[in-house]
C-alpha positions as CSV (number, residue, x, y, z in Angstrom):
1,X,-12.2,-8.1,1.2
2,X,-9.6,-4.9,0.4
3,X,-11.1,-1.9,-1.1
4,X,-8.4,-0.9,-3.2
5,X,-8.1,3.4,-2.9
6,X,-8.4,4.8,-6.6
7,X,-6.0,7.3,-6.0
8,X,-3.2,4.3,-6.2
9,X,-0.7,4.6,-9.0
10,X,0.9,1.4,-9.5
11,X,3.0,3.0,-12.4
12,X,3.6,2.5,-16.0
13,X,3.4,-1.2,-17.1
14,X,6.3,-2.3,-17.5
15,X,6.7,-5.3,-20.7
16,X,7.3,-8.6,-19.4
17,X,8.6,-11.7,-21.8
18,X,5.1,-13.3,-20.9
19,X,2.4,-10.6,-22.2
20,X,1.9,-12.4,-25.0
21,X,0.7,-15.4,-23.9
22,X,-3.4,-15.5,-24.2
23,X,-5.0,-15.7,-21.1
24,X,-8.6,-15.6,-22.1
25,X,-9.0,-18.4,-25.2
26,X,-12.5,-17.3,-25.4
27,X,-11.8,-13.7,-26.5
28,X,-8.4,-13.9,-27.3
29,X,-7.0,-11.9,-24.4
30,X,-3.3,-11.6,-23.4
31,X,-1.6,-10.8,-20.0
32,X,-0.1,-8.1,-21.0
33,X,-3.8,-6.3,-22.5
34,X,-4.4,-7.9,-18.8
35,X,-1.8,-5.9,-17.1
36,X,-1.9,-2.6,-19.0
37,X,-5.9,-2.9,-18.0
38,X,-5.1,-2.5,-14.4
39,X,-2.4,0.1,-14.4
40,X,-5.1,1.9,-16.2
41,X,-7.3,2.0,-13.2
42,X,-9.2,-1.7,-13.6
43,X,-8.6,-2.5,-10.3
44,X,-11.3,-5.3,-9.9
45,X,-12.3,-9.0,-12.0
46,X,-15.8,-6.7,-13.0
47,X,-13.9,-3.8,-14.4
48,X,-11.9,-6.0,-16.2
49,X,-14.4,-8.4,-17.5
50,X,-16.4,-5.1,-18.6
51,X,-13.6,-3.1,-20.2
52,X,-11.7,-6.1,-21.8
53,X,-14.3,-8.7,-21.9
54,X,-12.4,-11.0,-20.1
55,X,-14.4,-14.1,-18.8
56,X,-17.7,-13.3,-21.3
57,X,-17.2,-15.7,-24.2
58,X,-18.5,-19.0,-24.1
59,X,-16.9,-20.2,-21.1
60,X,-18.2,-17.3,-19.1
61,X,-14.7,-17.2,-17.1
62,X,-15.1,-20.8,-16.1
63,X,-11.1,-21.5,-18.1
64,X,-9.6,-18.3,-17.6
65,X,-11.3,-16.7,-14.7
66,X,-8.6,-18.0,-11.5
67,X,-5.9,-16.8,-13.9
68,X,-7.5,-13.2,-14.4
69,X,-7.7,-13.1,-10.8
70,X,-4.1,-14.1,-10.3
71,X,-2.6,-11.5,-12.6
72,X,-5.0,-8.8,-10.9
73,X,-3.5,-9.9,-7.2
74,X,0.0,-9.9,-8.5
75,X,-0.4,-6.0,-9.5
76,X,-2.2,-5.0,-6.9
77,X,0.3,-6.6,-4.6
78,X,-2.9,-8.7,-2.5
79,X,-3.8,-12.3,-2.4
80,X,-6.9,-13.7,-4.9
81,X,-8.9,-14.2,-1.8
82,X,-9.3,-10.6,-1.2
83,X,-10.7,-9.5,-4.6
84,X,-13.9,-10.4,-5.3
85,X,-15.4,-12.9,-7.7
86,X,-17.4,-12.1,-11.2
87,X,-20.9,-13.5,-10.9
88,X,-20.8,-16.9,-12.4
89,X,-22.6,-17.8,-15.3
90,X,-23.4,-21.3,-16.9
91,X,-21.9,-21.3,-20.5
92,X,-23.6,-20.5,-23.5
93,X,-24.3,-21.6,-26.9
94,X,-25.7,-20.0,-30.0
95,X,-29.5,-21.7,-30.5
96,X,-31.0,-21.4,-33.6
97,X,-34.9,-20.2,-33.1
98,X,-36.9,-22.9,-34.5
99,X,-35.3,-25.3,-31.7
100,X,-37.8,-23.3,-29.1
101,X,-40.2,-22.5,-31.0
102,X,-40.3,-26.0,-32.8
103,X,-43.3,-27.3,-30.5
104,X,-45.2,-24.2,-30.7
105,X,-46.0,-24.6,-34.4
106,X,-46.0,-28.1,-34.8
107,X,-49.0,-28.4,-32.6
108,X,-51.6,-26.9,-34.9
């Protein structure tokens, strides 16, 4: 795995035609948000998912994660398999209270 020197200046980010399609469907998160990210200094899939929330809706990167990774190795000029994955989590869903609680007050 590359450890990428912060001292790197890729440059300004320069538009593409693409950067506005939505990467991310979960929080609504474009390639070019994407892009600018890392020429910002967001030089790994944890920066990113932190800074732009990128991979934390309900999918939890499961959709948009490879893609993420993709556009990262494209500015960084390295393959995906030398950056390092996000730590996966199983998707959630909003539960309303009473479903775990439920059998704790209908026993009395």
């Amino acid at each position: 795995m590359a450890i990428f020197d912060r001292s790197l200046d890729l440059g300004p980010c320069v538009p593409r035609p693409d950067d506005d399609m939505i990467v991310c469907r979960c929080e609504e998160i474009t390639k070019g948000e994407i892009r600018r990210a890392i020429h910002e200094g967001m030089y790994t899939m944890t920066e990113l998912r932190r800074y732009l929330r990128a991979g934390m809706g309900l999918c939890q990167g499961n959709t948009c994660g490879r893609n993420v990774k993709s556009i990262l190795a494209a500015e960084l000029g390295c393959r995906p398999a030398q950056l390092e994955d996000c730590t996966a989590r199983g998707p959630a869903r909003p539960v309303v209270v009473d479903t775990y609680g439920k059998e704790v007050f209908d026993r009395d």
